[in-house]
Predicted model as a PDB file, atoms N, CA, C, CB and O in Angstrom, pLDDT in the B-factor column:
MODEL        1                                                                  
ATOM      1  N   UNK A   1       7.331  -8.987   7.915  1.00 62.00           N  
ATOM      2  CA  UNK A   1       6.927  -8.522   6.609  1.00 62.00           C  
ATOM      3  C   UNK A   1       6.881  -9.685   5.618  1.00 62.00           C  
ATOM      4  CB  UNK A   1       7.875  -7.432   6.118  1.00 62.00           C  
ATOM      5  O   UNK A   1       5.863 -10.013   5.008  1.00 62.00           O  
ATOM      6  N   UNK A   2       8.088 -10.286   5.510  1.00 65.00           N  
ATOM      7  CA  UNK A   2       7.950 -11.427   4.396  1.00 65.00           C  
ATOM      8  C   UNK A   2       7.228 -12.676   5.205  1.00 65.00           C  
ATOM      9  CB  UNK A   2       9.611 -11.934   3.706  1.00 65.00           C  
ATOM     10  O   UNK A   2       7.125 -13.634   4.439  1.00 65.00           O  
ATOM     11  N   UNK A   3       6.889 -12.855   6.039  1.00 63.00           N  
ATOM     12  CA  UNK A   3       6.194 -14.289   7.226  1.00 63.00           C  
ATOM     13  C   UNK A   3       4.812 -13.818   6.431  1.00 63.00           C  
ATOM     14  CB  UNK A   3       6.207 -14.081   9.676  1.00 63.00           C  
ATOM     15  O   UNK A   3       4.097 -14.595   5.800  1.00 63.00           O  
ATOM     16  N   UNK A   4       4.570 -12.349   6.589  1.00 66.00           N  
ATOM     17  CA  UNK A   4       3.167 -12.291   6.345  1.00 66.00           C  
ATOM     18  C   UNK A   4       2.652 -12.788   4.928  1.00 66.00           C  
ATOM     19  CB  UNK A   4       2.767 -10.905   6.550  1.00 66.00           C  
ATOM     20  O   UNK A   4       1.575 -13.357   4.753  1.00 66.00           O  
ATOM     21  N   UNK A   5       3.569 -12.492   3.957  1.00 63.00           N  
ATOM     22  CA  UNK A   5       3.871 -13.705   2.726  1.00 63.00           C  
ATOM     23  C   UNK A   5       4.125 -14.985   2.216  1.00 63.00           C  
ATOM     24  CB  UNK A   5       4.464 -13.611   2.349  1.00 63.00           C  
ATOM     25  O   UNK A   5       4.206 -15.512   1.107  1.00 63.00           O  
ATOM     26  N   UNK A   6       4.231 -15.338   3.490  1.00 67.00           N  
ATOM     27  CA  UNK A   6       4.241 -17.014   3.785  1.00 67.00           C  
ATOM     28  C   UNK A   6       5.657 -17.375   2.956  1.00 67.00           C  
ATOM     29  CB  UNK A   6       2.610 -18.019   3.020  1.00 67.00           C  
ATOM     30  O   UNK A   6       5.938 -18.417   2.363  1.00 67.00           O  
ATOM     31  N   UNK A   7       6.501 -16.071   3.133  1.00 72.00           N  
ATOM     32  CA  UNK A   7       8.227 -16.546   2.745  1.00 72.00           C  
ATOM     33  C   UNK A   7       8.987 -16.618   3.878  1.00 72.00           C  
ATOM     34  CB  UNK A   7       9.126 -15.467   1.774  1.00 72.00           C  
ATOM     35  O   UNK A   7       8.989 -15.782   4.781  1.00 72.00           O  
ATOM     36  N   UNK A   8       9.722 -17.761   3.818  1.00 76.00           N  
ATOM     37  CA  UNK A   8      10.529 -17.708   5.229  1.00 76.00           C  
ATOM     38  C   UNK A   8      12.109 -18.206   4.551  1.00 76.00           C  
ATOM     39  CB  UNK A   8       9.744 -19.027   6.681  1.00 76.00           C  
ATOM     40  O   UNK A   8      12.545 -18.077   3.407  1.00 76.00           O  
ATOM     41  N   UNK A   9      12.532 -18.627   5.400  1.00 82.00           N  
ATOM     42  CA  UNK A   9      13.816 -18.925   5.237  1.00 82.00           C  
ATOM     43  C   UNK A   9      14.612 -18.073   4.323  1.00 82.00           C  
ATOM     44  CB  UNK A   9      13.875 -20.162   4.863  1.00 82.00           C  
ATOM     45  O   UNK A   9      15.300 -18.636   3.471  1.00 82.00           O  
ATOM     46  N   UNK A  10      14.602 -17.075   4.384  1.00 87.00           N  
ATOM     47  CA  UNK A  10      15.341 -15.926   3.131  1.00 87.00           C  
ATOM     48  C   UNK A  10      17.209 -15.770   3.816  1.00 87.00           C  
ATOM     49  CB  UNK A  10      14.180 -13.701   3.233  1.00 87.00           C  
ATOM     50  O   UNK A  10      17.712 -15.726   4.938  1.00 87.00           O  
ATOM     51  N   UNK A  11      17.674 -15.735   2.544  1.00 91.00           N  
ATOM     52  CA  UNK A  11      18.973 -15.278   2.566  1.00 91.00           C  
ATOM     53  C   UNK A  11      19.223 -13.990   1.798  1.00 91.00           C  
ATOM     54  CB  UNK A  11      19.797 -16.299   2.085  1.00 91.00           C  
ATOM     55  O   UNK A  11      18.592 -13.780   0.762  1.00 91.00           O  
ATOM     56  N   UNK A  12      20.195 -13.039   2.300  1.00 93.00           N  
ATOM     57  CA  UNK A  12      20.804 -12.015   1.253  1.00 93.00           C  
ATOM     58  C   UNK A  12      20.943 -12.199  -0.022  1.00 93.00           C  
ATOM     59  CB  UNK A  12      21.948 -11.701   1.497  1.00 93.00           C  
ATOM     60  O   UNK A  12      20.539 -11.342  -0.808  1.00 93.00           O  
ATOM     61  N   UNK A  13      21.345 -12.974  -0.311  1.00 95.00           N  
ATOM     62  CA  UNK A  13      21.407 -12.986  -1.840  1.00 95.00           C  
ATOM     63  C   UNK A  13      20.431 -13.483  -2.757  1.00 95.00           C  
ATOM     64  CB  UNK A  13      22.406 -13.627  -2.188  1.00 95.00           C  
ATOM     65  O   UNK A  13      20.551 -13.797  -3.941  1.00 95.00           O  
ATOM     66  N   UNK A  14      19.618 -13.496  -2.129  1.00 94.00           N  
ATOM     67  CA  UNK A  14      18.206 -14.137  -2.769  1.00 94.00           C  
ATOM     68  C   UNK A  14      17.287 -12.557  -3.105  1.00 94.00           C  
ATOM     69  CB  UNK A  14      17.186 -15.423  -1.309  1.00 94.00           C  
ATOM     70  O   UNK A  14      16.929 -11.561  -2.476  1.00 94.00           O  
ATOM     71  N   UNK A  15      17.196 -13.190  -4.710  1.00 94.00           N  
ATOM     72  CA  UNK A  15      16.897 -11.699  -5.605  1.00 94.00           C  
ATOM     73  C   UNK A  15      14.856 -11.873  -5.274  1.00 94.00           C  
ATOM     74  CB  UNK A  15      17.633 -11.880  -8.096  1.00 94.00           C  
ATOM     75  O   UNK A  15      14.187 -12.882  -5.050  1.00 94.00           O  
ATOM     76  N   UNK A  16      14.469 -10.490  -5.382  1.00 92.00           N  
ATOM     77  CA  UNK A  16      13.110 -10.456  -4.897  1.00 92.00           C  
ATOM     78  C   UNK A  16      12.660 -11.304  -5.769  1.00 92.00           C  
ATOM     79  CB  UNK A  16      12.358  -9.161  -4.831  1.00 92.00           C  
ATOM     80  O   UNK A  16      12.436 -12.394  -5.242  1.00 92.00           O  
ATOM     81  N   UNK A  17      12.388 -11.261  -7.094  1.00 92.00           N  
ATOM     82  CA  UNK A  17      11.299 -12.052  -8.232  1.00 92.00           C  
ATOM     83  C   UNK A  17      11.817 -13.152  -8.260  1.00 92.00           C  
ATOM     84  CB  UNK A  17      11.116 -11.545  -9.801  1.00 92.00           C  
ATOM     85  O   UNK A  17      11.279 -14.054  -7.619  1.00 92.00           O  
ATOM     86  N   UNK A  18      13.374 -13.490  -9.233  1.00 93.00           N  
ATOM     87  CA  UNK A  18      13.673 -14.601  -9.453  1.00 93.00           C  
ATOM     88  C   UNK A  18      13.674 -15.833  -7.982  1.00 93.00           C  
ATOM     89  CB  UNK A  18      14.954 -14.310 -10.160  1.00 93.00           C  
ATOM     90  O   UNK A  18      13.046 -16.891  -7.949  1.00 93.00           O  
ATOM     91  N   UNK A  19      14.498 -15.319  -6.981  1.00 92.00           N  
ATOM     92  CA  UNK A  19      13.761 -16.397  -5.550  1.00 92.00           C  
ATOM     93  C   UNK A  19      13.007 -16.698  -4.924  1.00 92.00           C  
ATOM     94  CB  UNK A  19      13.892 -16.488  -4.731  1.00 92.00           C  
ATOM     95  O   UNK A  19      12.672 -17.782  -4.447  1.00 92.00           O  
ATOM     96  N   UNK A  20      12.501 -15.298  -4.838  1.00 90.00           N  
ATOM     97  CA  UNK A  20      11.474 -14.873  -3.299  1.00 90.00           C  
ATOM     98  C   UNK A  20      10.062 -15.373  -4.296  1.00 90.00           C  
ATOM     99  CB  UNK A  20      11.452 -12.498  -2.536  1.00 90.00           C  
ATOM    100  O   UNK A  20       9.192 -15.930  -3.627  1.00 90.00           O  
ATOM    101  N   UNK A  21       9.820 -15.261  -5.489  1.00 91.00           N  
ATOM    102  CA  UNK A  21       8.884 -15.129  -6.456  1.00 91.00           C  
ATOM    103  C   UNK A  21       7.727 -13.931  -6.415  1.00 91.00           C  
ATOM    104  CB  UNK A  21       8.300 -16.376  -6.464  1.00 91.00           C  
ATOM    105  O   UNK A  21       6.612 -14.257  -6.822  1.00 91.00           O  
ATOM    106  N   UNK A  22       7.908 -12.674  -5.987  1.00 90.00           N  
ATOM    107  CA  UNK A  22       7.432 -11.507  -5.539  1.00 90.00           C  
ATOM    108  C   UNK A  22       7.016 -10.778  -7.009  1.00 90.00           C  
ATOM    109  CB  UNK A  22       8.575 -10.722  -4.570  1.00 90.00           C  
ATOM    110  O   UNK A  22       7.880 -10.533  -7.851  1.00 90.00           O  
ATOM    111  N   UNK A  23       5.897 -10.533  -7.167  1.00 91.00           N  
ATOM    112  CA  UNK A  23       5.641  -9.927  -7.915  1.00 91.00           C  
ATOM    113  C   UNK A  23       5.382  -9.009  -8.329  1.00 91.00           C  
ATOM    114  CB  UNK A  23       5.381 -10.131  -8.070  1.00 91.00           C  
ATOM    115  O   UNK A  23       4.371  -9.170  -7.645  1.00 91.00           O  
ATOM    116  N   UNK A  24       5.171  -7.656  -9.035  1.00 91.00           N  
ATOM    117  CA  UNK A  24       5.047  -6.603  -8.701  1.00 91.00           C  
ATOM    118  C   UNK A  24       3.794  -5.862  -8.110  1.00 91.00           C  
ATOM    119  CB  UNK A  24       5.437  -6.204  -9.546  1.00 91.00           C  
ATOM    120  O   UNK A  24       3.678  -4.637  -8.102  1.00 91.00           O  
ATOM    121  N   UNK A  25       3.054  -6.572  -7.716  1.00 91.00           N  
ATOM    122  CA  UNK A  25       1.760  -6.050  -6.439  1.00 91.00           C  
ATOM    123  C   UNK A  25       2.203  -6.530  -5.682  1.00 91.00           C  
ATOM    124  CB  UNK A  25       0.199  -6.395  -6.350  1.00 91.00           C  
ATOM    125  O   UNK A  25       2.334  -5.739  -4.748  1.00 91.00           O  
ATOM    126  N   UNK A  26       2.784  -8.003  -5.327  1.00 89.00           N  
ATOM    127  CA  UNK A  26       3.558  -7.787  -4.037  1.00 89.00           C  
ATOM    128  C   UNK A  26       4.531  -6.848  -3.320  1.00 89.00           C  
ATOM    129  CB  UNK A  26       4.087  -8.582  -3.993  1.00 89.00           C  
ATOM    130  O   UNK A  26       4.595  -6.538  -2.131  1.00 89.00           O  
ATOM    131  N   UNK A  27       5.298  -6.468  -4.413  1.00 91.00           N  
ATOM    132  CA  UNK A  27       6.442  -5.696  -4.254  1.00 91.00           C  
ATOM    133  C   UNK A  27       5.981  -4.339  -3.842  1.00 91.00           C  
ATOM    134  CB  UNK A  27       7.282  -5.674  -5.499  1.00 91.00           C  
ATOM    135  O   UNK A  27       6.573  -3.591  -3.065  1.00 91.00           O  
ATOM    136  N   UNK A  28       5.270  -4.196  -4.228  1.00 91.00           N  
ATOM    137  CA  UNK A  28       4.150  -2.757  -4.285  1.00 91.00           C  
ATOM    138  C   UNK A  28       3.684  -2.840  -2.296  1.00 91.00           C  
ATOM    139  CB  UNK A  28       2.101  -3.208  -5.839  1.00 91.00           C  
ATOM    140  O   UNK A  28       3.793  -2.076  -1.337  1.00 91.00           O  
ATOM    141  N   UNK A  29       3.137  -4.289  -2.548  1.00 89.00           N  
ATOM    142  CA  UNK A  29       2.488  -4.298  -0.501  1.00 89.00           C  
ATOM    143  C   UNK A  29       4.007  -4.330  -0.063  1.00 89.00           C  
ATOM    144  CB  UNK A  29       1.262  -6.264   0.406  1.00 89.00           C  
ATOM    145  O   UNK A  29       4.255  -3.336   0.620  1.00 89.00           O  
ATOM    146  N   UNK A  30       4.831  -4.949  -0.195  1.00 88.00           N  
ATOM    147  CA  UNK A  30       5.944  -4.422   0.407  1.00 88.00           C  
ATOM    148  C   UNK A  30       6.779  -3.551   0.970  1.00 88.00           C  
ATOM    149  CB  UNK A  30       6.258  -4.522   0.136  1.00 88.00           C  
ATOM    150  O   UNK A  30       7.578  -3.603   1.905  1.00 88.00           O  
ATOM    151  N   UNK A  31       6.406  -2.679   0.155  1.00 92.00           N  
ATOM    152  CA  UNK A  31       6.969  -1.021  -0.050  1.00 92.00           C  
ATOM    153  C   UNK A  31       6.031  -0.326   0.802  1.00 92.00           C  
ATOM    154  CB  UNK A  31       6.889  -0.287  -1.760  1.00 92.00           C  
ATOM    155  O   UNK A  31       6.301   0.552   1.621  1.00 92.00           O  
ATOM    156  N   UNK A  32       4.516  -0.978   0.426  1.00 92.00           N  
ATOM    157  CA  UNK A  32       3.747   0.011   1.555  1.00 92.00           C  
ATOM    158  C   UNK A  32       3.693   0.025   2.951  1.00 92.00           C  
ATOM    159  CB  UNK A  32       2.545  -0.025   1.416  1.00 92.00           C  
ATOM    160  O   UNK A  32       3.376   0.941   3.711  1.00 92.00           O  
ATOM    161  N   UNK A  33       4.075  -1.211   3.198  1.00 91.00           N  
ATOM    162  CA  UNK A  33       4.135  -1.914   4.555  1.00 91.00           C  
ATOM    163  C   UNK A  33       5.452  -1.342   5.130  1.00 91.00           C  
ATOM    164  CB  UNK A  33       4.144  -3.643   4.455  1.00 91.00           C  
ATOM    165  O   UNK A  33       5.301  -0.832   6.240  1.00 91.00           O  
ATOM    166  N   UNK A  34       6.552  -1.314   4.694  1.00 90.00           N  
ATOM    167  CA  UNK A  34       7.757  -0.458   4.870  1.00 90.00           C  
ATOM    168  C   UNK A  34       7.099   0.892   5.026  1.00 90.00           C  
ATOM    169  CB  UNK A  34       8.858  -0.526   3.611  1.00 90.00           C  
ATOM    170  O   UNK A  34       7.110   1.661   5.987  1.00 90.00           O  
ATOM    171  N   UNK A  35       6.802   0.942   4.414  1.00 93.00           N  
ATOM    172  CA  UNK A  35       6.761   3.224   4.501  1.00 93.00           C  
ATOM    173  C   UNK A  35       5.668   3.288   5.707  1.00 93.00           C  
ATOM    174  CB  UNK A  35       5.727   4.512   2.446  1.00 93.00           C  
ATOM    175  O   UNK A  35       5.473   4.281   6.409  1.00 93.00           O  
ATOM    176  N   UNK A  36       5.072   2.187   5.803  1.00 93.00           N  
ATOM    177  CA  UNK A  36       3.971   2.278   6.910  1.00 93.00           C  
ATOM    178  C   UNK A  36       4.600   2.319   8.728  1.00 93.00           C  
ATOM    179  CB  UNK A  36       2.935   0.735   6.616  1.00 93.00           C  
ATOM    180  O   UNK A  36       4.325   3.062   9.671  1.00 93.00           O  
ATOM    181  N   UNK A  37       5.643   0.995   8.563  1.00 91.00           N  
ATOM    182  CA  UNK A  37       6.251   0.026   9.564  1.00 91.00           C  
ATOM    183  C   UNK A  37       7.638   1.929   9.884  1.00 91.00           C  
ATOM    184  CB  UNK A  37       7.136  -2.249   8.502  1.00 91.00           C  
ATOM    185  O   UNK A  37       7.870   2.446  10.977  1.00 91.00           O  
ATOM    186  N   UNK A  38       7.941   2.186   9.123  1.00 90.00           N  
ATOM    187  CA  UNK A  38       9.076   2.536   9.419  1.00 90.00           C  
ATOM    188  C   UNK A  38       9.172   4.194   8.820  1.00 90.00           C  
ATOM    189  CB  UNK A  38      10.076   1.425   8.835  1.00 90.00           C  
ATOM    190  O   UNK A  38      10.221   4.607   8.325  1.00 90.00           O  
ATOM    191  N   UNK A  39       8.038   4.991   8.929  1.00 91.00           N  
ATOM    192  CA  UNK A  39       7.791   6.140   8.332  1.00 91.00           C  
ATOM    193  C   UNK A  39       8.778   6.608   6.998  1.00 91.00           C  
ATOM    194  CB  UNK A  39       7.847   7.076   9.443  1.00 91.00           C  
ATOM    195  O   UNK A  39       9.365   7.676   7.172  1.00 91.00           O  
ATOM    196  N   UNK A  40       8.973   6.044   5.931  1.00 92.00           N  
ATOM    197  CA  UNK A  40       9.774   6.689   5.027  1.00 92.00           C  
ATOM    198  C   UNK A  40       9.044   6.243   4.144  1.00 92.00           C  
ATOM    199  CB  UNK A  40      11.190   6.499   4.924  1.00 92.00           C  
ATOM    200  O   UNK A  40       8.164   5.384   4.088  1.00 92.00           O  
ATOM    201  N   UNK A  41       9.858   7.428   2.963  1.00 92.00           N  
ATOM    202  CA  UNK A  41       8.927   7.291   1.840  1.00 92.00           C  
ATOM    203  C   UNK A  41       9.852   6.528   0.658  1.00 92.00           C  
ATOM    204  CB  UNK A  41       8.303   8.873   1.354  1.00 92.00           C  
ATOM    205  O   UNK A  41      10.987   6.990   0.537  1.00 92.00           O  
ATOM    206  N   UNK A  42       9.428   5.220  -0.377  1.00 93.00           N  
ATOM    207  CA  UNK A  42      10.177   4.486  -1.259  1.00 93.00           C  
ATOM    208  C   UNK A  42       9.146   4.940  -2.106  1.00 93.00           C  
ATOM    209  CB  UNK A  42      10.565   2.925  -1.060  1.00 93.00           C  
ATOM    210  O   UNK A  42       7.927   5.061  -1.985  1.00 93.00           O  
ATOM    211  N   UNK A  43      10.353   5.258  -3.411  1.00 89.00           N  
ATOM    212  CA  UNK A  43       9.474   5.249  -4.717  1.00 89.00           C  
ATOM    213  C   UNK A  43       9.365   4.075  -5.444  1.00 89.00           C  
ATOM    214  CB  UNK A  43       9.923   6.169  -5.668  1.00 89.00           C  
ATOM    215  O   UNK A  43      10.246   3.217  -5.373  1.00 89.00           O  
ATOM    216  N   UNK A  44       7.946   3.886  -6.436  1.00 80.00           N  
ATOM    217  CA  UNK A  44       7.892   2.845  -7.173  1.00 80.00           C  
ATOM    218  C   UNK A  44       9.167   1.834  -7.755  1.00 80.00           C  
ATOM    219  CB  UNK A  44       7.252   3.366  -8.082  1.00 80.00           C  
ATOM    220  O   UNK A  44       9.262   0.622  -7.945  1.00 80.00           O  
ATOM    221  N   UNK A  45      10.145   3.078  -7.941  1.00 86.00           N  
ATOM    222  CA  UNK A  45      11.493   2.238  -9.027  1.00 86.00           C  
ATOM    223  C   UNK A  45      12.143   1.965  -7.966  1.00 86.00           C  
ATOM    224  CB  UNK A  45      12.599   3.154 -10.320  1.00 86.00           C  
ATOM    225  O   UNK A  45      12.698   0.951  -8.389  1.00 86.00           O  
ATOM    226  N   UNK A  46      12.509   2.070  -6.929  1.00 90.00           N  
ATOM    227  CA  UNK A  46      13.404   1.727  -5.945  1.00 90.00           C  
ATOM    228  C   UNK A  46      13.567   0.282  -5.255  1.00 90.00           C  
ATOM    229  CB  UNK A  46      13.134   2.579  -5.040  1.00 90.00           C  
ATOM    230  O   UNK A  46      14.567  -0.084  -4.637  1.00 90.00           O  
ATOM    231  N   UNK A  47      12.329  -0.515  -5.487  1.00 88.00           N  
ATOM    232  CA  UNK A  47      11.884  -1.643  -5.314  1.00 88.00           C  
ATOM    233  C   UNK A  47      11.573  -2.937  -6.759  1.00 88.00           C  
ATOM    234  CB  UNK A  47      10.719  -1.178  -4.566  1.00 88.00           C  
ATOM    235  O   UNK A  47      10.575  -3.471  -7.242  1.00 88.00           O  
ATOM    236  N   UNK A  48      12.848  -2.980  -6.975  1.00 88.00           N  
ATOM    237  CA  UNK A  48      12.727  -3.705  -8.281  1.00 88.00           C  
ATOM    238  C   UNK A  48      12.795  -4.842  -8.105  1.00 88.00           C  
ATOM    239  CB  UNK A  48      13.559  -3.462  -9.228  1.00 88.00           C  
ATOM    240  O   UNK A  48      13.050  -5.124  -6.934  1.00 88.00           O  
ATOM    241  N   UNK A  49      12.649  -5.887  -8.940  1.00 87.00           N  
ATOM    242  CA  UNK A  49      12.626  -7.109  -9.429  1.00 87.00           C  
ATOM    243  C   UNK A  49      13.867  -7.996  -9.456  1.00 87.00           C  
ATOM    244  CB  UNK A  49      12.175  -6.970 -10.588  1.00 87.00           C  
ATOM    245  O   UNK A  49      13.724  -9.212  -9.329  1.00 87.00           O  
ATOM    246  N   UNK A  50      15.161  -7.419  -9.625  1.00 92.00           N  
ATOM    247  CA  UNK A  50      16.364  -7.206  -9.741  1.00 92.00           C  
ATOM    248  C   UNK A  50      17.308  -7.312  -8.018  1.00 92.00           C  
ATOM    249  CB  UNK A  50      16.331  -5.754 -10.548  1.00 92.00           C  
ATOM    250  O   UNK A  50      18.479  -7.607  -7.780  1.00 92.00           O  
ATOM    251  N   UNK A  51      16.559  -7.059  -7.415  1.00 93.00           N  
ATOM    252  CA  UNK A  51      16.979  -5.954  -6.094  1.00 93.00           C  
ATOM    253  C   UNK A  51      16.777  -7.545  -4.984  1.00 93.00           C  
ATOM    254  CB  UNK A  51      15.389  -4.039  -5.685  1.00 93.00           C  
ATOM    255  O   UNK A  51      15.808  -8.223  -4.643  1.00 93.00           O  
ATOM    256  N   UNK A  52      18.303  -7.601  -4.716  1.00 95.00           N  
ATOM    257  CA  UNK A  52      18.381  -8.883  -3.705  1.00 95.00           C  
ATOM    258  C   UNK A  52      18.301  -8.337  -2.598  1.00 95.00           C  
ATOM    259  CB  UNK A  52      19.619  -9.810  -3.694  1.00 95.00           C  
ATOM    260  O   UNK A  52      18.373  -7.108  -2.594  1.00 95.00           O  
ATOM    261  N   UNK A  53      18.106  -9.144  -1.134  1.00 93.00           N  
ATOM    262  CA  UNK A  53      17.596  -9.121   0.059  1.00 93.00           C  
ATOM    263  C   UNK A  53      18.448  -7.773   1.049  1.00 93.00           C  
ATOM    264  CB  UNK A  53      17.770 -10.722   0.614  1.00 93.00           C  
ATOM    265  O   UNK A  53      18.149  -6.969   1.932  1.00 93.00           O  
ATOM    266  N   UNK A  54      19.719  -8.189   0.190  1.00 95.00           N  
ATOM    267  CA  UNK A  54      20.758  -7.587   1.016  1.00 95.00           C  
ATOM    268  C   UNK A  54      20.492  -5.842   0.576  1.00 95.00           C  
ATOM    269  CB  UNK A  54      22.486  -8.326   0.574  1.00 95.00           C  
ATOM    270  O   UNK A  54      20.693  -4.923   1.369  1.00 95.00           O  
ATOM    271  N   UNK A  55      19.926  -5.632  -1.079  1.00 95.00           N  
ATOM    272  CA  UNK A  55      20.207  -4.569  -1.540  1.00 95.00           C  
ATOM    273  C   UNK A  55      19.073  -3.911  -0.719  1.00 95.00           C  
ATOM    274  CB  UNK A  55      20.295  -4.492  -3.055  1.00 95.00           C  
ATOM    275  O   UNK A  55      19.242  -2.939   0.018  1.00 95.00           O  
ATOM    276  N   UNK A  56      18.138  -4.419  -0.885  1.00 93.00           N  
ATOM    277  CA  UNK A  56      16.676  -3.402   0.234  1.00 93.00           C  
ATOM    278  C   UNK A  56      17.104  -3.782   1.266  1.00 93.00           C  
ATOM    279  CB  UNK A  56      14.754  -3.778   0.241  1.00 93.00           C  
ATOM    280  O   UNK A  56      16.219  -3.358   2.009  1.00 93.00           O  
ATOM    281  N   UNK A  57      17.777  -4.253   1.879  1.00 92.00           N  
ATOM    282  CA  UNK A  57      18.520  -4.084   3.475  1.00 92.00           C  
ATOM    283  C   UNK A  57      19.168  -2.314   3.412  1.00 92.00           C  
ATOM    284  CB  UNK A  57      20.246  -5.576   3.713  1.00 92.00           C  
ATOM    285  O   UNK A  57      19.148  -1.415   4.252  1.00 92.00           O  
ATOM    286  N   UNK A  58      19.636  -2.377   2.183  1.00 95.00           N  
ATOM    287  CA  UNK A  58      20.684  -1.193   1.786  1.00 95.00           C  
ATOM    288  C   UNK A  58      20.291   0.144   1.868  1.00 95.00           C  
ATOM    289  CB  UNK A  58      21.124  -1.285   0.429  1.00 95.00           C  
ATOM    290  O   UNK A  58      20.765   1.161   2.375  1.00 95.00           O  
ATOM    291  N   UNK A  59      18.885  -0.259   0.966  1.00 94.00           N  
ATOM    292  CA  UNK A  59      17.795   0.942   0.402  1.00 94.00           C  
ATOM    293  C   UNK A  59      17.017   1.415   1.755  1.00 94.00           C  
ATOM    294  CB  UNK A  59      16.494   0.255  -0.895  1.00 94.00           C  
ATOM    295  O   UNK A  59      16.572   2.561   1.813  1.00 94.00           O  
ATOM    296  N   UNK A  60      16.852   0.437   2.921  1.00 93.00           N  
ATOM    297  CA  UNK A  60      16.320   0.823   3.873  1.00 93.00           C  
ATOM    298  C   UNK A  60      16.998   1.644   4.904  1.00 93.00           C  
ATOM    299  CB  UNK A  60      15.874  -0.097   4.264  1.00 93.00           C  
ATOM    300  O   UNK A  60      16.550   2.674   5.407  1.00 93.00           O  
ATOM    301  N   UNK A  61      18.354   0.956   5.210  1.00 93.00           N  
ATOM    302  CA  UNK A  61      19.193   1.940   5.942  1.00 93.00           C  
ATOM    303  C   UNK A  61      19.171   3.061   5.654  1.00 93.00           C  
ATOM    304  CB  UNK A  61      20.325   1.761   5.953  1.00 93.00           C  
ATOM    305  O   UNK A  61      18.766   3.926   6.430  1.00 93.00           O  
ATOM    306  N   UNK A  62      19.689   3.346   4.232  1.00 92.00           N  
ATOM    307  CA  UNK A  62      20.230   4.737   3.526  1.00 92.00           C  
ATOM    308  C   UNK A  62      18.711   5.695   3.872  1.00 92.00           C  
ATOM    309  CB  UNK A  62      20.684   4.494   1.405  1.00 92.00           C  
ATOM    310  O   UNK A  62      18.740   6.848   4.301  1.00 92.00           O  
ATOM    311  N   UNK A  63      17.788   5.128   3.654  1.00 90.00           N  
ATOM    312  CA  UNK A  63      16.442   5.915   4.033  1.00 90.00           C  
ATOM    313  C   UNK A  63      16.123   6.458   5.698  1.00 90.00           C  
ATOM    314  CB  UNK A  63      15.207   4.833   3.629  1.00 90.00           C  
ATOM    315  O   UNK A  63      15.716   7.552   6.090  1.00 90.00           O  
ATOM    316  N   UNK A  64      16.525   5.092   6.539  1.00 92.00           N  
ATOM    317  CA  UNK A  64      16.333   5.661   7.638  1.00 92.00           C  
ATOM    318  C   UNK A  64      17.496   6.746   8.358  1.00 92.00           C  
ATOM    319  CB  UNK A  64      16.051   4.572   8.380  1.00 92.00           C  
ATOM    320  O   UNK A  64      17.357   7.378   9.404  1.00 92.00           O  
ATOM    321  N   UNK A  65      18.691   6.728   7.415  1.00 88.00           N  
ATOM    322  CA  UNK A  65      19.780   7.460   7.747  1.00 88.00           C  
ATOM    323  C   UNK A  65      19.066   8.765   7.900  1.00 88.00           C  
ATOM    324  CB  UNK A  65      20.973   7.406   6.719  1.00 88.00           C  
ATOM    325  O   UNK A  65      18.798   9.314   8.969  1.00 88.00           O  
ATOM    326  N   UNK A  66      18.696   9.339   6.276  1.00 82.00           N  
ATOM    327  CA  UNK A  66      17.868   9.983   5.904  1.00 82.00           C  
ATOM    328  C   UNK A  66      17.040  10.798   6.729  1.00 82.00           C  
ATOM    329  CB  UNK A  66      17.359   9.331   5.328  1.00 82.00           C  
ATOM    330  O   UNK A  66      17.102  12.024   6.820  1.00 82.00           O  
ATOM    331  N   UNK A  67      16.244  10.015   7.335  1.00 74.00           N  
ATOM    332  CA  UNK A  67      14.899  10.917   8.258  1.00 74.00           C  
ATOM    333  C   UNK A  67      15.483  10.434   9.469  1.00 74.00           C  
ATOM    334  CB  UNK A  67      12.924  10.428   8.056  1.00 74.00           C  
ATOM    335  O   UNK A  67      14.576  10.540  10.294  1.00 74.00           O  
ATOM    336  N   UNK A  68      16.616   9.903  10.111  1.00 74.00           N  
ATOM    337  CA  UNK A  68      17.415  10.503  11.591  1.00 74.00           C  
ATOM    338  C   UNK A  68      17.923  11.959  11.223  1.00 74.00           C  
ATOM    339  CB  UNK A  68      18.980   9.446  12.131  1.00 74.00           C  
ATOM    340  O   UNK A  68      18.077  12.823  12.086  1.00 74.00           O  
ATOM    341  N   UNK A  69      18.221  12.207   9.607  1.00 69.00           N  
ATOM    342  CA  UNK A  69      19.467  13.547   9.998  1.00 69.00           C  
ATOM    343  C   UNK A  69      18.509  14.319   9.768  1.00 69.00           C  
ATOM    344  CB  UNK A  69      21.049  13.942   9.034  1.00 69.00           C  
ATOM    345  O   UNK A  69      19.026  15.389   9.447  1.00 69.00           O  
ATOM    346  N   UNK A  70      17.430  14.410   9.743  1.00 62.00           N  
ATOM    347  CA  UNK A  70      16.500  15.915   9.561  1.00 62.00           C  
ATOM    348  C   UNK A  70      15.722  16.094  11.240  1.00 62.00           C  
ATOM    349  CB  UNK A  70      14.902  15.681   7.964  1.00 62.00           C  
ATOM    350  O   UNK A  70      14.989  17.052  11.481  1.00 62.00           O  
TER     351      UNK A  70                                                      
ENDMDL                                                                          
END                                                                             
């Protein structure tokens, strides 16, 4: 997902905008590519600017938890 962005070397604590430099149409293909890659659904606000590597590590689990328990 992020290779296809030509970002590599990422660490957890590296915040999406301020490190990664992701912007919000990126952030946007991001989200779609997730809901695509991994059938769940992320809303617009869930994918912020704010939101380090580790935290959408977070946001993704809790989602796929999600659509295992149904």
């Amino acid at each position: 997902m992020f290779h296809e962005l030509e970002i590599s070397y990422i660490s957890p604590d590296q915040y999406l905008e301020y490190d990664l430099r992701l912007d919000l149409l990126e952030r946007q293909c991001i989200r779609e590519d997730i809901e695509e890659r991994l059938h769940v659904v992320i809303y617009d606000d869930e994918i912020e600017s704010d939101l380090t590597i580790l935290e959408l590590a977070g946001l993704l689990s809790r989602k796929l938890l999600s659509v295992s328990e149904l």
